[in-house]
C-alpha positions as CSV (number, residue, x, y, z in Angstrom):
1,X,23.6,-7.7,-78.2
2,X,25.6,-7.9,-75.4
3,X,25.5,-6.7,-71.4
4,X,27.9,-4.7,-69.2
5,X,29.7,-7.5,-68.8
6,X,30.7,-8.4,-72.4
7,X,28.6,-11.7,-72.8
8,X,26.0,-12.2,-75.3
9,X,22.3,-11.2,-74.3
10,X,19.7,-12.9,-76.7
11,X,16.6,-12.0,-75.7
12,X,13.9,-14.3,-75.1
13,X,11.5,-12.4,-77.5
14,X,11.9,-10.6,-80.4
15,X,13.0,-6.5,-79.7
16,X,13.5,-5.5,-83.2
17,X,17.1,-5.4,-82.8
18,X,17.4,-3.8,-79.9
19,X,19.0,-5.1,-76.5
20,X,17.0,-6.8,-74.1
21,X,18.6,-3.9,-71.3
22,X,16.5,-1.4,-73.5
23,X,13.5,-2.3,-71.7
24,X,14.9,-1.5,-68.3
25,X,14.6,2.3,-68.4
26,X,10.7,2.6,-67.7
27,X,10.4,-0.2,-65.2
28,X,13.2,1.0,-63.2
29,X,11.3,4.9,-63.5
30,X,8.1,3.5,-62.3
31,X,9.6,0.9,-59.8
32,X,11.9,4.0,-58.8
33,X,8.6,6.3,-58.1
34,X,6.8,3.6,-56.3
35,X,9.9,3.0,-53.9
36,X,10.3,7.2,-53.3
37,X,6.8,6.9,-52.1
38,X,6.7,4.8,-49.6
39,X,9.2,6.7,-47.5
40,X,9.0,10.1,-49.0
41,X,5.9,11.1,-46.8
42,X,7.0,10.0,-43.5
43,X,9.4,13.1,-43.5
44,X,6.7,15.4,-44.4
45,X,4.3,14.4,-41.1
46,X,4.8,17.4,-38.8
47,X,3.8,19.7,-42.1
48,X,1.3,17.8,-43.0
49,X,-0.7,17.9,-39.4
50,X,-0.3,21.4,-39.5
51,X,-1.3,22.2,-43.0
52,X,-4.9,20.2,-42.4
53,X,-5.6,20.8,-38.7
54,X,-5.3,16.9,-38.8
55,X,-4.4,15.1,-35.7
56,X,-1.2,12.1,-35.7
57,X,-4.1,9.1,-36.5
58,X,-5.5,11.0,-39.7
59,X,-2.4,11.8,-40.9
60,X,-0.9,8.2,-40.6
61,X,-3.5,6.9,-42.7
62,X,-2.0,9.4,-45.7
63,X,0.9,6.8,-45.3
64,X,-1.5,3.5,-44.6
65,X,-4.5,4.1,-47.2
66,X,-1.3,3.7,-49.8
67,X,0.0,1.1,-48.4
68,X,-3.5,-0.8,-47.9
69,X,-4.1,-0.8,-51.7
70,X,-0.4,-1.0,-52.4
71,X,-0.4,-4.5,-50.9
72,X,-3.7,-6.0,-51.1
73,X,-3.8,-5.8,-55.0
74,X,-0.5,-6.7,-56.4
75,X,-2.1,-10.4,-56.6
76,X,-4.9,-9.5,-59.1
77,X,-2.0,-7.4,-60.5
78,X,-0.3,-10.0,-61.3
79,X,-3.1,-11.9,-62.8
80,X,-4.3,-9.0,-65.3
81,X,-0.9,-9.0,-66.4
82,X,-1.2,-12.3,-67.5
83,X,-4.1,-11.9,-69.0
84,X,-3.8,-8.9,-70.9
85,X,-0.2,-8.4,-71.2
86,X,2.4,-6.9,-68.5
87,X,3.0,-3.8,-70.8
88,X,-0.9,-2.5,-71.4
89,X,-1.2,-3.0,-66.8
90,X,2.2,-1.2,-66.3
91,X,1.4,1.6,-68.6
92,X,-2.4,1.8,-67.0
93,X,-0.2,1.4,-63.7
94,X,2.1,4.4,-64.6
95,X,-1.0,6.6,-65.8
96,X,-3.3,6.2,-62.5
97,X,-0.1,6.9,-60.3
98,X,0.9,10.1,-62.1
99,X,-2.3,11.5,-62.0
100,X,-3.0,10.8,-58.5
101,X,0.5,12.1,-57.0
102,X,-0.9,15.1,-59.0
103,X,-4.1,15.2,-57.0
104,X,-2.3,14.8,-53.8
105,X,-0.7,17.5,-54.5
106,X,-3.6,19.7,-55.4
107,X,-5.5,18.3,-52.4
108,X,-4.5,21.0,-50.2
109,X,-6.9,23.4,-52.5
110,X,-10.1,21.5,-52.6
111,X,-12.6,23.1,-50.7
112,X,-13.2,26.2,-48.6
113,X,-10.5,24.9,-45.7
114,X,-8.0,22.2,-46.5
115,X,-9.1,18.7,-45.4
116,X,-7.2,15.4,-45.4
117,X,-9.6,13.1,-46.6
118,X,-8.9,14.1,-49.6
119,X,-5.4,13.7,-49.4
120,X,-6.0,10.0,-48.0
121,X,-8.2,8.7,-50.6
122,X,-6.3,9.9,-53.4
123,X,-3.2,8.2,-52.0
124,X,-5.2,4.7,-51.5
125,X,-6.0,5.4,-55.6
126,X,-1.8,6.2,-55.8
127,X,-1.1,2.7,-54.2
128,X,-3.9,1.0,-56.8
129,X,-1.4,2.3,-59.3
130,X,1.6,1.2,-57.6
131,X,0.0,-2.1,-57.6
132,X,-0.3,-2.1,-60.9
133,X,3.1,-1.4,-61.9
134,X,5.4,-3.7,-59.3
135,X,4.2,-7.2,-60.5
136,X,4.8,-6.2,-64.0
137,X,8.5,-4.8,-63.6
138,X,9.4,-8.3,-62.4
139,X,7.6,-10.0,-64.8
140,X,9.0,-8.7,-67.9
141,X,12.5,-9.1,-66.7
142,X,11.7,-12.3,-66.2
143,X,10.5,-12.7,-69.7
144,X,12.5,-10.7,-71.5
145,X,16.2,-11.4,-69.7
146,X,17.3,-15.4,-70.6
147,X,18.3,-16.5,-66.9
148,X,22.3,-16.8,-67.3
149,X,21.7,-12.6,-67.9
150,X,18.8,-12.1,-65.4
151,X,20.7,-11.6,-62.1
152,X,22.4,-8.2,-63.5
153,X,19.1,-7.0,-64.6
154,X,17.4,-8.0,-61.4
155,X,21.0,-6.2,-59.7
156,X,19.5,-2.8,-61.6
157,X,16.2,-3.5,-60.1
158,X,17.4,-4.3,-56.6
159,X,19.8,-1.1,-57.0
160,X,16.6,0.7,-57.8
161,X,15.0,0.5,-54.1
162,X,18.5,1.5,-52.6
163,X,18.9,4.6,-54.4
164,X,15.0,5.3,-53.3
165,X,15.4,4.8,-50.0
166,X,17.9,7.6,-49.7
167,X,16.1,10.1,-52.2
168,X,12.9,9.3,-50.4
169,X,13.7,11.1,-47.4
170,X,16.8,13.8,-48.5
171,X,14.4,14.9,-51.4
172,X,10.9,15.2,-48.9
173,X,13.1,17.5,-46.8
174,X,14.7,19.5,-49.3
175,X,11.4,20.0,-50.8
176,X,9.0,20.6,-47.6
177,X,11.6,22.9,-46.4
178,X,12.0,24.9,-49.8
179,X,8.6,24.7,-52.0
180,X,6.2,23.1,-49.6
181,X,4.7,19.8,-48.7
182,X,2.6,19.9,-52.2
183,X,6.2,18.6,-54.4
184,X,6.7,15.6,-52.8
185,X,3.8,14.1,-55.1
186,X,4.5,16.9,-58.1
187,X,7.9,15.4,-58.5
188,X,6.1,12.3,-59.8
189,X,4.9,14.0,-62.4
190,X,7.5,14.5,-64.7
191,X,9.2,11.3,-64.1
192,X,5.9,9.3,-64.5
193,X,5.4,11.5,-68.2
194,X,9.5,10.1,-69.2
195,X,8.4,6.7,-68.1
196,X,5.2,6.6,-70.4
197,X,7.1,7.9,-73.4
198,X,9.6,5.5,-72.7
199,X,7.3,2.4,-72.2
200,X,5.6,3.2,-75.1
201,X,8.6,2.5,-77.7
202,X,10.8,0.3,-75.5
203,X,8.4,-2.2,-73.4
204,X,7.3,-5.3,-76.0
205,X,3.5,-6.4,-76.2
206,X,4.7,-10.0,-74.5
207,X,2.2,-12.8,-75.3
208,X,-0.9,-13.5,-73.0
209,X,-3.6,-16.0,-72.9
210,X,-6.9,-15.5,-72.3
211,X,-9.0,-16.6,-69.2
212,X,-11.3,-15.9,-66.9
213,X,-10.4,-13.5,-63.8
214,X,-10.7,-15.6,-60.4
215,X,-13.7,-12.8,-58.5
216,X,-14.3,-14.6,-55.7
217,X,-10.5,-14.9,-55.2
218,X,-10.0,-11.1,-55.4
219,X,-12.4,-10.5,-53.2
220,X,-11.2,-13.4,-50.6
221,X,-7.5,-11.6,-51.1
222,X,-8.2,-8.4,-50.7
223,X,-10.5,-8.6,-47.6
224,X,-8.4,-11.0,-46.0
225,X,-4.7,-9.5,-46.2
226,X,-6.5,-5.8,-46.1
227,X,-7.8,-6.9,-42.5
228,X,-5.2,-8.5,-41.5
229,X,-3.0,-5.7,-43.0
230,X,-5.1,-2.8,-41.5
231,X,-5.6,-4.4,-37.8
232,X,-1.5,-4.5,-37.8
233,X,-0.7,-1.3,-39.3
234,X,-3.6,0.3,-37.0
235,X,-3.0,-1.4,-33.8
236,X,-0.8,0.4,-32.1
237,X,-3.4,3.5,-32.8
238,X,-5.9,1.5,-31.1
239,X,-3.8,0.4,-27.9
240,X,-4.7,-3.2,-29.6
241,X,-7.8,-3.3,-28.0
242,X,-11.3,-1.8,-29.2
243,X,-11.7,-0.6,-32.5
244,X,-15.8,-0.2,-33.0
245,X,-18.9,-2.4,-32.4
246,X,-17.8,-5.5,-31.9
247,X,-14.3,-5.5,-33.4
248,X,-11.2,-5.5,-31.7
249,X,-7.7,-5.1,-33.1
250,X,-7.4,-8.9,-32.4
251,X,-10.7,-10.5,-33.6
252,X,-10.2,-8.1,-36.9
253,X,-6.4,-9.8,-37.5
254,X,-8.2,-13.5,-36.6
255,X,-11.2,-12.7,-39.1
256,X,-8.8,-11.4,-41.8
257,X,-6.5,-14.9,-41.4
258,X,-9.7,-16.5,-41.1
259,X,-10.8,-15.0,-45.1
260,X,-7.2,-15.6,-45.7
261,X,-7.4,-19.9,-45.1
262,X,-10.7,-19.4,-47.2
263,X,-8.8,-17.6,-49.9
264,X,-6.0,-20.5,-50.2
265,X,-8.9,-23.1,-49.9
266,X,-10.8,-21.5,-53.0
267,X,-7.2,-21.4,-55.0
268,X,-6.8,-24.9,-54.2
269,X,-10.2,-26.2,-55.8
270,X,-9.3,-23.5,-58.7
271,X,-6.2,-25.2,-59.6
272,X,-4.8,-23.0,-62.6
273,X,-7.1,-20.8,-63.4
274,X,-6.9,-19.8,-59.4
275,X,-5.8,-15.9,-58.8
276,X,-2.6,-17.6,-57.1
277,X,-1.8,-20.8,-58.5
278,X,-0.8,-23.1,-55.4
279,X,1.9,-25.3,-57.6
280,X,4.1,-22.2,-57.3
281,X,4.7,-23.3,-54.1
282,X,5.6,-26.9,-54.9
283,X,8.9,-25.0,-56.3
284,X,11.2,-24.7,-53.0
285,X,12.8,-22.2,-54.4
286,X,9.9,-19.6,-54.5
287,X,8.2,-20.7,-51.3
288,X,11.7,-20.5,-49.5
289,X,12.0,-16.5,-51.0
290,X,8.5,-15.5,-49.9
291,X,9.8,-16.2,-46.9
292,X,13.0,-14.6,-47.1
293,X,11.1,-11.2,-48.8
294,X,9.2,-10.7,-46.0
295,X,11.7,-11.5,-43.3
296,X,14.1,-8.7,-45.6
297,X,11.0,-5.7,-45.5
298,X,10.3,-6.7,-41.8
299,X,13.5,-5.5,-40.6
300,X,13.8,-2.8,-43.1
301,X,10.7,-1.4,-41.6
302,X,11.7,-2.5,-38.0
303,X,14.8,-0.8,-37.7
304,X,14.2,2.3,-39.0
305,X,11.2,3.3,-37.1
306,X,13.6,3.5,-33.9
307,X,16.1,4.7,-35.5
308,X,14.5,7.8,-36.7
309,X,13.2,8.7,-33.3
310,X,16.8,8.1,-31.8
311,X,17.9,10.5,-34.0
312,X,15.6,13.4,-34.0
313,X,14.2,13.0,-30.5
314,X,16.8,11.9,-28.8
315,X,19.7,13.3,-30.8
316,X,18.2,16.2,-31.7
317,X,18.4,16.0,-35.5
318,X,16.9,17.6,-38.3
319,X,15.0,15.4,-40.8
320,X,17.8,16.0,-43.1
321,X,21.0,15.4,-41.0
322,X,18.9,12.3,-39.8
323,X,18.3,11.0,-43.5
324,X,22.1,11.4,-43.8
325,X,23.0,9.7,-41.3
326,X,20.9,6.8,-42.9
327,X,22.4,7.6,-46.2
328,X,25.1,5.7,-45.7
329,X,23.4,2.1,-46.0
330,X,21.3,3.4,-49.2
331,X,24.6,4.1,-51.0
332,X,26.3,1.1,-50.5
333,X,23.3,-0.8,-50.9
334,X,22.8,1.1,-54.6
335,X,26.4,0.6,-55.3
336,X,26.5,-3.1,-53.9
337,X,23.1,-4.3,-55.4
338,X,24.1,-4.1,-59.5
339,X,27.1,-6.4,-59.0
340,X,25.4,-8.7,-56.7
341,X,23.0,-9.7,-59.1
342,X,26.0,-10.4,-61.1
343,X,27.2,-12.4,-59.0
344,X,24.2,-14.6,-58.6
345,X,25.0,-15.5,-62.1
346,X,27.8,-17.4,-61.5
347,X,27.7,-18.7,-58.2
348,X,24.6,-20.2,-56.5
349,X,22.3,-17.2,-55.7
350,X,21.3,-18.8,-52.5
351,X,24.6,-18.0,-51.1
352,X,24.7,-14.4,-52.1
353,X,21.3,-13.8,-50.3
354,X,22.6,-16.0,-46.9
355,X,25.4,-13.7,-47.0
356,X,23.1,-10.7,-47.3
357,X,20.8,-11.6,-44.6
358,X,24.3,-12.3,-42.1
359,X,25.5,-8.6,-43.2
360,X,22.2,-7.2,-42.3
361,X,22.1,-9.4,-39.1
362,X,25.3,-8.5,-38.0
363,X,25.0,-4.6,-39.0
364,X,21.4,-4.7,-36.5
365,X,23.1,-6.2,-33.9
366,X,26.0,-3.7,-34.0
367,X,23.1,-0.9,-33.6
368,X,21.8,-2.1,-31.0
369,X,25.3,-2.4,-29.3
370,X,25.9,1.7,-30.8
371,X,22.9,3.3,-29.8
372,X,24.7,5.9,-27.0
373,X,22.1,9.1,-26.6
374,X,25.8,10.7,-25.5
375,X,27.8,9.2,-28.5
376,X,28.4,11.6,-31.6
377,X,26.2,9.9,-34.5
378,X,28.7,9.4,-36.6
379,X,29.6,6.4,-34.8
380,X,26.1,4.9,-36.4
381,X,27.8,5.6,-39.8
382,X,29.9,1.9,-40.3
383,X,26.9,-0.2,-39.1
384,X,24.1,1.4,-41.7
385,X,27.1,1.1,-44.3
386,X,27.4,-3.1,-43.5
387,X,23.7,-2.7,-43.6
388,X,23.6,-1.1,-47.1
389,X,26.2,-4.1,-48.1
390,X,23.5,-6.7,-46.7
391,X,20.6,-5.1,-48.4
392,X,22.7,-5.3,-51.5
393,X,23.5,-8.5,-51.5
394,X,19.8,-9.8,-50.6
395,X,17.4,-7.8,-53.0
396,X,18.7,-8.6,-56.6
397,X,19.5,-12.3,-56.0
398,X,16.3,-12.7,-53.8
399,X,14.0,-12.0,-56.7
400,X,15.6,-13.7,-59.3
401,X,15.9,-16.6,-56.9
402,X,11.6,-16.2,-56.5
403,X,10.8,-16.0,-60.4
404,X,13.5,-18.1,-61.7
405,X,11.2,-21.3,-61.9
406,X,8.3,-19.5,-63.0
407,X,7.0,-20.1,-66.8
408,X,5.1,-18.1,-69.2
409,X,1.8,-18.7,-67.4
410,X,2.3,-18.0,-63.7
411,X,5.4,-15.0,-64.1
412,X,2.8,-12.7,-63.3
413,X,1.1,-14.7,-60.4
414,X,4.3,-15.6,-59.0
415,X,5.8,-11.7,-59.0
416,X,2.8,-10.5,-57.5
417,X,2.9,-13.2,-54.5
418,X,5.8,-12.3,-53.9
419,X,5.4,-8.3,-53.5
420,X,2.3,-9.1,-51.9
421,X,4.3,-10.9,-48.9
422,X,7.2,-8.4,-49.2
423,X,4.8,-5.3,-48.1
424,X,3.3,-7.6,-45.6
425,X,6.2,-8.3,-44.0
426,X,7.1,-4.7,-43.7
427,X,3.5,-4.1,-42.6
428,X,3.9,-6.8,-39.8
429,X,7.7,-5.6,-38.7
430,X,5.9,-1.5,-37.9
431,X,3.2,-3.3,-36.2
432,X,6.1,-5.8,-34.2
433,X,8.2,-2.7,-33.3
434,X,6.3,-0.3,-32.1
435,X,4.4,-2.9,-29.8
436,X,7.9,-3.8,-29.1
437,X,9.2,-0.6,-28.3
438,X,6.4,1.2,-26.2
439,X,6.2,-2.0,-24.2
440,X,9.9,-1.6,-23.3
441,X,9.7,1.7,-23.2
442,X,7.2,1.8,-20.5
443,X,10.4,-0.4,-18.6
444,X,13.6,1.1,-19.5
445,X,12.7,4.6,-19.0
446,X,11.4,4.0,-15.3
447,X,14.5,2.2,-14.9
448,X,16.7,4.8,-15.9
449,X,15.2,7.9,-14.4
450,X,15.3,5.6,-10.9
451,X,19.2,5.4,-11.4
452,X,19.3,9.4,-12.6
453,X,17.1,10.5,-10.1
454,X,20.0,9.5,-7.2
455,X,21.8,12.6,-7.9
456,X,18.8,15.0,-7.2
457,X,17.5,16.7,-4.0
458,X,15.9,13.9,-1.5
459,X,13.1,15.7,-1.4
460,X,12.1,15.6,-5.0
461,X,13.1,12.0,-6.2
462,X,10.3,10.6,-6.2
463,X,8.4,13.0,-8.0
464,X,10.5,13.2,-11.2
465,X,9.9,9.2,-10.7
466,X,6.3,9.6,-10.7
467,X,6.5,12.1,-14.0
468,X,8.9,10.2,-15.2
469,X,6.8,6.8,-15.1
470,X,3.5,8.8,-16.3
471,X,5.1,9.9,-19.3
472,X,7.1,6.9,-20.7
473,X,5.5,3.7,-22.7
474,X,5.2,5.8,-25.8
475,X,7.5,7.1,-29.1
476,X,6.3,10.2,-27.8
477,X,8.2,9.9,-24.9
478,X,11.6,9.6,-26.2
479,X,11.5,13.3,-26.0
480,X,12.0,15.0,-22.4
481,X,9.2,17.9,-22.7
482,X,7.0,15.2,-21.9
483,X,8.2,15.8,-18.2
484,X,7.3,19.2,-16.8
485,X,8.7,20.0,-13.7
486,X,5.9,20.7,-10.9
487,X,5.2,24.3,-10.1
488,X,7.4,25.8,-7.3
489,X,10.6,24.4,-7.6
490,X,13.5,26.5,-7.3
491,X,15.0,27.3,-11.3
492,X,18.2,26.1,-10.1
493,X,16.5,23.0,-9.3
494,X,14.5,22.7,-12.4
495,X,17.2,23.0,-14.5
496,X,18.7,19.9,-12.7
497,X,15.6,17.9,-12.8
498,X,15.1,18.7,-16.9
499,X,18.9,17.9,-17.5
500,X,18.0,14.4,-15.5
501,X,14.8,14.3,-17.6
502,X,17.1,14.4,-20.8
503,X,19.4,11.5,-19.9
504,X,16.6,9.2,-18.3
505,X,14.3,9.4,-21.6
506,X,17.9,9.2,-23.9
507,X,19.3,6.3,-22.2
508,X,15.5,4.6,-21.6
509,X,15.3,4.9,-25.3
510,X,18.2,3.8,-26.3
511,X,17.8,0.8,-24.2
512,X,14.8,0.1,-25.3
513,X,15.5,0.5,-29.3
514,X,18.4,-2.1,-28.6
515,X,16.0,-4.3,-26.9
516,X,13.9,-4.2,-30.0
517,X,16.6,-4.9,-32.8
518,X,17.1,-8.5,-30.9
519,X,13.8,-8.9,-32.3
520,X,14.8,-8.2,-36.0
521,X,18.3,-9.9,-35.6
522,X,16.1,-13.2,-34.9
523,X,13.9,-13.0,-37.9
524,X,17.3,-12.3,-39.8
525,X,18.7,-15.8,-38.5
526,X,15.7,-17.6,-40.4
527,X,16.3,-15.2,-43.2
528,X,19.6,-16.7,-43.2
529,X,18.4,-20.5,-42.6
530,X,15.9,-20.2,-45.2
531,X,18.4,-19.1,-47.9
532,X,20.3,-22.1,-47.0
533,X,18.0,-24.7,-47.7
534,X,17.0,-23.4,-50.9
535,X,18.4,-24.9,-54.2
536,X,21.6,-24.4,-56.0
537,X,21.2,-25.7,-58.8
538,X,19.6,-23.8,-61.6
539,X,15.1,-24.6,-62.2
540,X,14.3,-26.3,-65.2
541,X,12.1,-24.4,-67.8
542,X,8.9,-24.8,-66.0
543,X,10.3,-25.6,-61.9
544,X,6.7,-24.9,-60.9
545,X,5.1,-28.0,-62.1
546,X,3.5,-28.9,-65.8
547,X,5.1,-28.6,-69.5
548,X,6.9,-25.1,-70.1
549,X,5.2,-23.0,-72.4
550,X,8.0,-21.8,-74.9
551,X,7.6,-18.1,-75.4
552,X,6.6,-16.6,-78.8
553,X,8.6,-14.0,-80.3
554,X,6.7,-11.3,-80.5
555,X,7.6,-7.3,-81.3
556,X,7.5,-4.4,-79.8
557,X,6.1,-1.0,-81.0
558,X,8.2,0.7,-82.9
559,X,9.4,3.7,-80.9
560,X,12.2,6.2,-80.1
561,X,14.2,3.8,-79.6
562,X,14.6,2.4,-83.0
């Protein structure tokens, strides 16, 4: 068999004759449909408050409760795939995820009056799907792929969450704005029934051994990282002060890292039958790229939350000319991310992902320097382009640099530690930036509407100050009708004082945003560092620690395919 490339792909188990890249198609559908959904609903939030009388908190958690499960489970994931085989937990995976987008769909028809509980909890039982599946997509590859060919089909796989990124967005607004809010979970449906038929003939049944699930570790994981996870995401909701009884935002985090030190302590004294084997991280390679994957997510997440605002608040926007304005870095990153894992196949992957993390760096920093509320936004065009080139560069490479060293055994561990940190990450970057932001905010735009505020009547400078002032230290300020002119003043006036109100919150905002992209260019520069001081050479058969178990041919079901 051979690759895209024209060199000989022998896979590591036996197919039945067919390639190794034959077993691609389903993982990339599910990983595809599990990418879409993280950003797909974010577009959809205005539609979504009105369609369930639901207020801005309820409807957040529609995005949150997914999350939650998403990222707290991917560790026992991993885990269950070892023990009874990646294929039987991706299909399970695949199934639970279909049928829940097609609940959260139907949601909206439960009951005499629509309510959004019900939309919340079935997308918490979405994410337990989505959990499911991630580990297992990584895992295979691993298994399957022999490592000089793994970097292209990790480059398909990194590819995979470029593409998504853009479709995410373009398709939620085609379809609120065309069939309604209910077909941005529907569309799952028919790609989640092709992936089933496909993982039915194409994935193998990959050998597993038998032991016993770690409880007390699944429990320690998913309390801990859920509160830690839930008092970031929820912070900001909360003011990060007082969430109920005797729990604040903060003593919540501290308990949850707190469950967390308990958690490693119990894997310690497990030793290999722990949910998350600790000698993964005596490989420098894999401790290294946990880092790296959450310092990646964290500034995905980080700067696109301003961004978004910039560009519908301030810029005035629609969701769609907004999410192609962004297209631009998904593109390249799709286009970029194939032949970067390529790459990482013949020259040390650590410098393909240093480079990444420097485009990325470099493409923030020029956003920050770009953000004009009077420039035309095309000028944001280049920078999200060097941005797609970064992300590129850093997904495929970064993954295969994480499971390269893992064996038989711990492939499933070791790919769900490593989405597990990845989601954090992005979980702790929304909770960083928004702090950031409405901290700043509550700065800049003073600042700026004391500067504007010199070109209105004497008499009235100090009010549109004051109004000003009361209104910022908020996303919601970053648009103008949060200043009403007082009652009384002339129109001539008022339209002075709302065309002041316009450029103080612009140029606030945009001020602000830049201030908070410093933040995501410095976790970029460890990013960077990190990537450095991993290992060029290539692991041995069991990097991790212990004697490699060789891998068994084994077959798959016969299928379509054949």
């Amino acid at each position: 068999m051979t690759s895209d490339s024209g060199r000989t792909v022998t896979p590591l188990v036996d197919l039945h004759g067919r390639s190794a890249w034959s077993v691609l198609p389903p993982l990339i559908l599910g990983f595809f449909m599990i990418m879409v959904d993280t950003t797909i609903v974010n577009i959809a939030i205005p539609t979504l408050t009105e369609a369930f009388s639901a207020s801005l908190v309820e409807v957040g958690w529609v995005n949150s409760a997914y999350l939650l499960t998403y990222a707290t489970l991917m560790l026992l994931s991993g885990r269950l795939g070892d023990r009874y085989g990646q294929k039987a937990i991706f299909v399970a995976g695949l199934v639970v995820f279909t049928v829940f987008s097609f609940l959260c769909g139907f949601s909206g028809e439960l009951g005499s009056t629509p309510e959004i509980r019900w939309l919340i909890a079935f997308r918490a039982l979405q994410g337990v799907g989505a959990a499911l599946m991630t580990p297992q997509t990584m895992s295979m590859i691993t298994r399957v792929f022999p490592p000089q060919q793994r970097g292209a089909a990790m480059g398909l796989w990194g590819a995979t969450a470029g593409v998504a990124t853009i479709a995410g967005p373009l398709l939620g607004g085609v379809l609120v704005e065309t069939v309604g809010w209910e077909w941005i979970f529907y569309v799952n449906i028919p790609v989640g029934v092709v992936a089933l038929w496909l993982a039915g003939g194409r994935l193998p049944h990959l050998a597993h051994r038998e032991s016993t699930i770690d409880v007390l570790g699944v429990v320690l994981s998913v309390l801990g990282v859920g509160l830690v996870v839930f008092g970031l995401q929820e912070g900001s909701t909360y003011d990060w002060g007082h969430l109920w009884g005797p729990f604040t935002v903060w003593n919540t985090v501290g308990l949850g890292l707190a469950v967390v030190a308990a958690f490693v302590w119990w894997q310690h004294r497990r030793g290999d039958e722990a949910l998350l084997p600790l000698r993964l991280f005596r490989h420098r390679n894999f401790s290294l790229a946990n880092v790296d994957g959450m310092a990646v997510s964290f500034a995905m997440i980080a700067i696109f939350f301003p961004l978004t605002i910039f560009l519908q608040s301030v810029l005035g926007l629609t969701p769609i000319q907004a999410a192609l304005v962004m297209a631009p870095g998904s593109l390249v990153s799709g286009v970029v991310a194939p032949f970067a894992g390529r790459l990482s196949d013949r020259v040390p992957g650590k410098w393909v992902v240093a480079a990444g993390f420097a485009a990325i760096g470099g493409a923030v920093a020029w956003l920050a320097l770009t953000l004009d509320p009077d420039g035309p936004p095309w000028q944001l065009l280049a920078p999200m382009a060097l941005f797609g080139v970064g992300t590129g560069l850093t997904f495929s490479p970064l993954s295969n640099l994480a499971t390269s060293g893992l064996d038989a055994r711990t492939a499933g561990a070791g790919a769900g530690a490593f989405n597990t940190t990845r989601q954090v990450g992005g979980v702790i970057g929304s909770a960083a930036v928004v702090a950031l932001l409405s901290s700043r905010l509550g700065v800049t735009i003073p600042a700026a509407a004391q500067d504007v505020a010199q070109r209105l009547p004497e008499q009235y400078r100090q009010t549109f100050v004051d109004g000003i002032t009361a209104a910022a230290g908020s996303a919601d300020s970053a648009s103008a009708g949060s200043f009403q002119p007082p009652d009384g003043m002339p129109d001539a006036v008022a339209a002075q004082v709302a065309a002041a109100a316009q450029e103080a919150v612009g140029r606030g905002f945009a001020d602000a945003a830049a201030q908070s992209l410093v933040m995501v260019v410095v976790v970029l520069v460890v990013g960077v560092v990190c990537a450095a001081l991993m290992s060029s050479g290539r692991p041995p058969a069991d990097a991790a620690g212990g004697p490699a178990d060789p891998e068994p041919a084994v077959a798959a079901d016969p299928g379509p395919g054949r």
